[in-house]
C-alpha positions as CSV (number, residue, x, y, z in Angstrom):
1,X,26.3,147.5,3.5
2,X,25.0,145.9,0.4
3,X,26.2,146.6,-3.1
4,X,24.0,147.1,-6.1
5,X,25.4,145.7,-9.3
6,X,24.0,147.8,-12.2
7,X,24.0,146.8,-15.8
8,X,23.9,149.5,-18.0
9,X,21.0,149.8,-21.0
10,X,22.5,150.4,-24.2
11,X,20.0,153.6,-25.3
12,X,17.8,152.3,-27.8
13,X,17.9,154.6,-31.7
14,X,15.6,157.3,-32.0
15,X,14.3,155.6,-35.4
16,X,13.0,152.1,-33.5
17,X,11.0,154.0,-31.3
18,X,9.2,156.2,-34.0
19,X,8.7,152.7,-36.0
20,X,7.6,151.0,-32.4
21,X,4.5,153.9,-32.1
22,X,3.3,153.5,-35.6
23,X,3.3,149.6,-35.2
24,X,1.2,150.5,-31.7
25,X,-0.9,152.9,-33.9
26,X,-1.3,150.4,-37.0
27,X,-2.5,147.8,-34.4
28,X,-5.1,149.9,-32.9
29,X,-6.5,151.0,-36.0
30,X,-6.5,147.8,-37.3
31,X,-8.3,146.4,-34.0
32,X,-11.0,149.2,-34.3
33,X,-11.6,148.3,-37.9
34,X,-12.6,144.9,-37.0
35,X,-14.7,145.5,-34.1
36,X,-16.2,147.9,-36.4
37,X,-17.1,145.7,-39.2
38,X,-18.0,142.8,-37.0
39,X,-20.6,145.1,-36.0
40,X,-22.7,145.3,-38.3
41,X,-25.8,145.4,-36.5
42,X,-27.4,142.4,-37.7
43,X,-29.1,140.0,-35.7
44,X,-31.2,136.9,-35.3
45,X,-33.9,135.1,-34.0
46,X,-33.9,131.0,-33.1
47,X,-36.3,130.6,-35.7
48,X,-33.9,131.6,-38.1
49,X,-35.2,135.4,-39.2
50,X,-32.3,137.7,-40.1
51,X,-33.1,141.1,-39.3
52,X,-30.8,144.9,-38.8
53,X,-32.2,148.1,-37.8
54,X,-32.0,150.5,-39.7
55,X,-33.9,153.3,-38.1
56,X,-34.7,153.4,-34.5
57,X,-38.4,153.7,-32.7
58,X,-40.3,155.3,-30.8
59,X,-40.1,153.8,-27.3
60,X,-43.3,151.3,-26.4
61,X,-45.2,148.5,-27.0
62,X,-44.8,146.0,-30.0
63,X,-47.0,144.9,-32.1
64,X,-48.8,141.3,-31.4
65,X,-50.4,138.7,-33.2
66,X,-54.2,140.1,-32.9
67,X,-52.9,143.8,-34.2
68,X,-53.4,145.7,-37.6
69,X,-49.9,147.0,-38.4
70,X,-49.3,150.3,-41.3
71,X,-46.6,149.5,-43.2
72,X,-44.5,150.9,-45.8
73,X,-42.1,147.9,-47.1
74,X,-40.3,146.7,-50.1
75,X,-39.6,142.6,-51.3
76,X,-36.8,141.7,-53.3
77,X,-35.8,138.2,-54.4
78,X,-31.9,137.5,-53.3
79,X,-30.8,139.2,-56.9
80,X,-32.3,142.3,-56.1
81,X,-35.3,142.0,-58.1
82,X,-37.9,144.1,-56.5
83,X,-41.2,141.7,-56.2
84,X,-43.6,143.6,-54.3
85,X,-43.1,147.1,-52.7
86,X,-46.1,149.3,-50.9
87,X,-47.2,152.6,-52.6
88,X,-48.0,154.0,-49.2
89,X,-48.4,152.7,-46.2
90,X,-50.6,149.3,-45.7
91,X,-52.8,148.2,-42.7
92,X,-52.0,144.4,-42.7
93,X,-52.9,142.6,-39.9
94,X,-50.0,141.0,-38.1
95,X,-50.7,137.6,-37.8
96,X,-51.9,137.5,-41.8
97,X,-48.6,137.4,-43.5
98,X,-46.0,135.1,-44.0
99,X,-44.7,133.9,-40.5
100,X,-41.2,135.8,-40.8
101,X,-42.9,139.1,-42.0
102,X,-44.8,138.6,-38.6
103,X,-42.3,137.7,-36.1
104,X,-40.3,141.2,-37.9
105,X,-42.7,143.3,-37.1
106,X,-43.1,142.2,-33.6
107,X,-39.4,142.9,-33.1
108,X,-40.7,146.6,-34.1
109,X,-41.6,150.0,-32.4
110,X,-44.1,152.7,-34.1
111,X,-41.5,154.5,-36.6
112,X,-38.8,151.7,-36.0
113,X,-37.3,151.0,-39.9
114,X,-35.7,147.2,-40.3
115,X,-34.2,144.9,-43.0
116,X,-35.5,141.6,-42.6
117,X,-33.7,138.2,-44.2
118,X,-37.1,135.7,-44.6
119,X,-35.5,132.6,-44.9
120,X,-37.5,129.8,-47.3
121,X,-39.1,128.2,-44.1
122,X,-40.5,131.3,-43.0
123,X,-41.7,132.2,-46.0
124,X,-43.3,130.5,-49.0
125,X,-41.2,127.3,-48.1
126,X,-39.8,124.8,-50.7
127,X,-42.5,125.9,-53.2
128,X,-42.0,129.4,-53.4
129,X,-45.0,131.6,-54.9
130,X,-44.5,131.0,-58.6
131,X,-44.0,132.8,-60.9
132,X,-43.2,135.6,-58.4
133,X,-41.0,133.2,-56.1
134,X,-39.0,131.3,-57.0
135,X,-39.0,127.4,-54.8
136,X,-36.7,127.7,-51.5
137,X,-36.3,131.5,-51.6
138,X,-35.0,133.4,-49.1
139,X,-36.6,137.0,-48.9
140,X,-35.4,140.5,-48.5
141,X,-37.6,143.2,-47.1
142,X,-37.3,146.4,-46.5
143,X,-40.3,147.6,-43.4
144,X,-41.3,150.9,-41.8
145,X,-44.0,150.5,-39.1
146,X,-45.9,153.6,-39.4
147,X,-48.5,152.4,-36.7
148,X,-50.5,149.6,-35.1
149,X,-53.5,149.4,-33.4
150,X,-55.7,146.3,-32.1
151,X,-57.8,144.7,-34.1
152,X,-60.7,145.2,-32.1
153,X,-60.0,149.1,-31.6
154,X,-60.2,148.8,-36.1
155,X,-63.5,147.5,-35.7
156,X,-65.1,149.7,-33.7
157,X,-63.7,152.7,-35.9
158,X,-65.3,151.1,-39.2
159,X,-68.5,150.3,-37.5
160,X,-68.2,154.0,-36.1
161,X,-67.7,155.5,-39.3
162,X,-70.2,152.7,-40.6
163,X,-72.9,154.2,-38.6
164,X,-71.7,157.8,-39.5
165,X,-72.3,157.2,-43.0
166,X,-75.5,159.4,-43.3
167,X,-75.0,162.4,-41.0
168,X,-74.2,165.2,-43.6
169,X,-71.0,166.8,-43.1
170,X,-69.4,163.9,-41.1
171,X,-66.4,162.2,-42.0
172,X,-67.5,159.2,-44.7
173,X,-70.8,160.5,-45.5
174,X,-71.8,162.5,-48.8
175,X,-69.9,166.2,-48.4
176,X,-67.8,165.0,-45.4
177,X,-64.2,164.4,-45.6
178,X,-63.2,161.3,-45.6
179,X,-64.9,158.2,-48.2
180,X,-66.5,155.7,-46.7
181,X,-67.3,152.4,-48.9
182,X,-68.1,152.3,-52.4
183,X,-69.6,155.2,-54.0
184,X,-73.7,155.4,-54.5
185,X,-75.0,153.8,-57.3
């Protein structure tokens, strides 16, 4: 027969163990508050491009270097000065803007919305854009990609509409809906 030597717990006060569950609550707050704010969303590339989405795309392809991208977007210096900001969207071909606007929007899908941080080397460099940019800027932007197509697929759609141009009541000629070129002199 064994004996079992019990040592008896003094009970604990009803008062520690209500201040125990809030320092258990606190803590778990606390914990989820920084997860949360570590999280802000933003991330980056090796070459230095700071980016955060703002607005989800569609699902697909992204743009590449040989694409014409429409664009709504908005430039601001690092003091919040606005320097350049689209009207409505843009068609700018992909490849034909500074390097960090380009590798942005080939992060992007068709109605994706991003924040992009252009730092000074992937921009206008050490000599900035004077008077606009200041030397060794970094650059804020604000993009939308409406839409992209191929270059080539642009091209055929001018020359189309190009060869359009006289048929009466076709898009781009003279009583058709669309403009196509300068106006008849």
């Amino acid at each position: 027969m064994s004996t079992v030597t019990a040592v008896p717990l003094q009970p604990v006060k009803r008062g520690y163990l209500v201040w125990l569950w809030i320092g258990i609550a606190l803590a778990v707050l606390l914990a989820v508050a920084l997860a949360w704010a570590g999280d802000s969303g933003i991330g980056s590339t090796p070459s230095g491009l700071r980016y955060q989405l703002l607005k989800k795309g569609a699902e697909g392809p992204h743009p590449t270097d040989t694409d014409i991208a429409l664009v709504q977007y908005e430039g601001r210096l690092p003091d919040g000065t606005v320097f350049d900001k689209s009207q409505q969207p843009t068609p700018m071909p992909v490849n034909g803007v500074v390097p960090g606007f380009s590798e942005g929007l080939k992060l992007m899908t068709k109605g994706a919305k991003y924040r992009l941080w252009i730092p000074p080397e992937l921009g206008y460099g050490p000599e900035g854009k004077p008077p606009v940019i200041p030397p060794a800027t970094t650059l804020d932007f604000t993009v939308e990609l409406v839409d992209f197509l191929p270059a080539e697929t642009v091209r055929r759609l001018q020359q189309q509409q190009q060869m359009m141009g006289g048929m009466p009541g076709m898009p781009g000629s003279p009583g058709g809906a669309a403009p196509s070129g300068p106006p008849p002199r």
